[in-house]
C-alpha positions as CSV (number, residue, x, y, z in Angstrom):
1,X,50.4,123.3,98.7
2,X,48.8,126.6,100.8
3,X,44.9,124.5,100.0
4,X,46.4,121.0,101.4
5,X,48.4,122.5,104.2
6,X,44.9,124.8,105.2
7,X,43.0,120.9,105.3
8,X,45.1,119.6,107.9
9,X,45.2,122.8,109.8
10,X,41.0,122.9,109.5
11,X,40.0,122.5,112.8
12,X,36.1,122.0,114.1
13,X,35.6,122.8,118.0
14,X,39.2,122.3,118.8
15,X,40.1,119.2,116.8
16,X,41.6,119.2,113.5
17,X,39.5,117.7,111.0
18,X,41.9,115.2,109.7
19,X,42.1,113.9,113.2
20,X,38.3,113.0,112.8
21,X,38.6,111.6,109.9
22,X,41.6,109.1,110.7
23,X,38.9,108.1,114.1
24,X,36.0,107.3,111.9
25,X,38.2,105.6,109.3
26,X,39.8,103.4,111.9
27,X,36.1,102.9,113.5
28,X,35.0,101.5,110.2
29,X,37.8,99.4,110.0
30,X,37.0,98.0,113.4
31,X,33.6,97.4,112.7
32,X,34.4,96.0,108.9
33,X,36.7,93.1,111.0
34,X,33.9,92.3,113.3
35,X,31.4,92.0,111.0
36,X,33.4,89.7,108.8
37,X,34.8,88.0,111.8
38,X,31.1,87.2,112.8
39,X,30.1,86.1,109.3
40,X,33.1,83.7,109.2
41,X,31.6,82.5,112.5
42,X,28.3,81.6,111.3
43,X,30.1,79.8,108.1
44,X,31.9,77.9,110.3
45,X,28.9,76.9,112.1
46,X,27.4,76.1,109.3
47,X,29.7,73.9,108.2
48,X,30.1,72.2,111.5
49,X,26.2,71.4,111.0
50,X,26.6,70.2,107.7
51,X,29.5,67.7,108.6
52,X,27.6,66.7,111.6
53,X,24.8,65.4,109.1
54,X,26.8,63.8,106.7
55,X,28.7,62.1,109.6
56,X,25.3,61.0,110.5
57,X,23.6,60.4,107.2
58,X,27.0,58.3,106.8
59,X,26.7,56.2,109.7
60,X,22.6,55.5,108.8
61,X,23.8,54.2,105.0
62,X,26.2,51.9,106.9
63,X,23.4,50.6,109.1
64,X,21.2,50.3,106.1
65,X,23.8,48.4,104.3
66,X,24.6,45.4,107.2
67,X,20.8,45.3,107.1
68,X,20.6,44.4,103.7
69,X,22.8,42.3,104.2
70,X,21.7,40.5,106.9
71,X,18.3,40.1,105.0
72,X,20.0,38.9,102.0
73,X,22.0,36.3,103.3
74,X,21.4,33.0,102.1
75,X,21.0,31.1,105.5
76,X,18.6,33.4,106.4
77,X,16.5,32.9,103.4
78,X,16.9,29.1,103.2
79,X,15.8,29.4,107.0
80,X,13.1,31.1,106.2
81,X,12.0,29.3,102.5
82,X,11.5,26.2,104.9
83,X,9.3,27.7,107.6
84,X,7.4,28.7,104.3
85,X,7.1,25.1,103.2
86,X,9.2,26.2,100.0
87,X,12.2,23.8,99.1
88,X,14.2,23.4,96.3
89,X,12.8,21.1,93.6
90,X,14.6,17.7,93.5
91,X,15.4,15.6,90.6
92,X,13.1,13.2,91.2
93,X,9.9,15.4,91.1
94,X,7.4,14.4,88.6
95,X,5.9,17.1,86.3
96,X,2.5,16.0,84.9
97,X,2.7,14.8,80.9
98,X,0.0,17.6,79.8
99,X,2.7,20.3,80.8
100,X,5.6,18.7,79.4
101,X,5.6,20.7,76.0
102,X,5.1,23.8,77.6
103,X,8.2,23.0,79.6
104,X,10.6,21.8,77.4
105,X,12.8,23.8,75.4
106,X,14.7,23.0,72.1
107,X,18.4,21.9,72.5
108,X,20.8,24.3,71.3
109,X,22.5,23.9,68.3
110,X,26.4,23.7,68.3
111,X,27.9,23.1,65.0
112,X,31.7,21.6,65.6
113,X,34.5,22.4,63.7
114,X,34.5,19.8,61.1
115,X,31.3,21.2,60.1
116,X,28.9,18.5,62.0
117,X,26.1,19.8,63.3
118,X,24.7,17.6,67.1
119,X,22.0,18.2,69.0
C-alpha cells in the first residue's frame, strides 16, 4: 500500500506524476477521436464519390438502353430497308429453275395416330 500511495505522491517540478499521466492519456484520447473522426470523413467521401458514379454510370445504361431501342425498332428498320432498296420478298417472286433443288427442302414426316404416315 506504502509503494502505491509513494506513486501518486511522486511529484516532478511541482506536479504529481499521476496528474501527467491522466493529461497525456486524455491527450491521446483526443487525438485517437480526431484521427478516427477524420478517417470516417474521408470514407464517407469516398463513398459519396462512388454513389455519384454509379448514379451516373446508371443514368448512361439507361441512355444506352432507349438507344438500342430506338435503333431496333421495326419502323425504323423497315424505313430504312426501303431507302436501301431491300423489301420483303413477295409470293409471286420467281426463283430461277437451276436453283430450285438447292432451295427446296424435304417435307417433314408426321406419322398420325392410326399409324399412317403423310407427307
Amino acid at each position: 500500500m506504502t509503494v502505491l500511495r509513494r506513486l501518486f505522491e511522486l511529484k516532478l517540478r511541482g506536479v504529481r506524476v499521476v496528474e501527467i499521466v491522466g493529461v497525456v492519456l486524455v491527450a491521446a484520447m483526443v487525438l485517437s477521436v480526431y484521427v478516427a473522426k477524420a478517417a470516417a470523413a474521408r470514407q464517407s467521401a469516398s463513398i459519396a464519390a462512388l454513389e455519384r458514379e454509379i448514379a451516373e454510370t446508371d443514368a448512361r445504361v439507361r441512355l444506352l438502353r432507349a438507344e438500342a431501342a430506338r435503333l431496333e425498332s421495326p419502323a425504323r428498320l423497315e424505313a430504312l430497308s426501303r431507302q436501301a432498296g431491300l423489301a420483303p420478298a413477295d409470293a409471286t417472286q420467281v426463283v430461277p429453275e437451276a436453283r430450285l433443288p438447292e432451295l427446296a427442302e424435304p417435307a417433314p414426316v408426321v406419322v398420325l395416330p392410326e399409324g399412317e404416315v403423310t407427307r
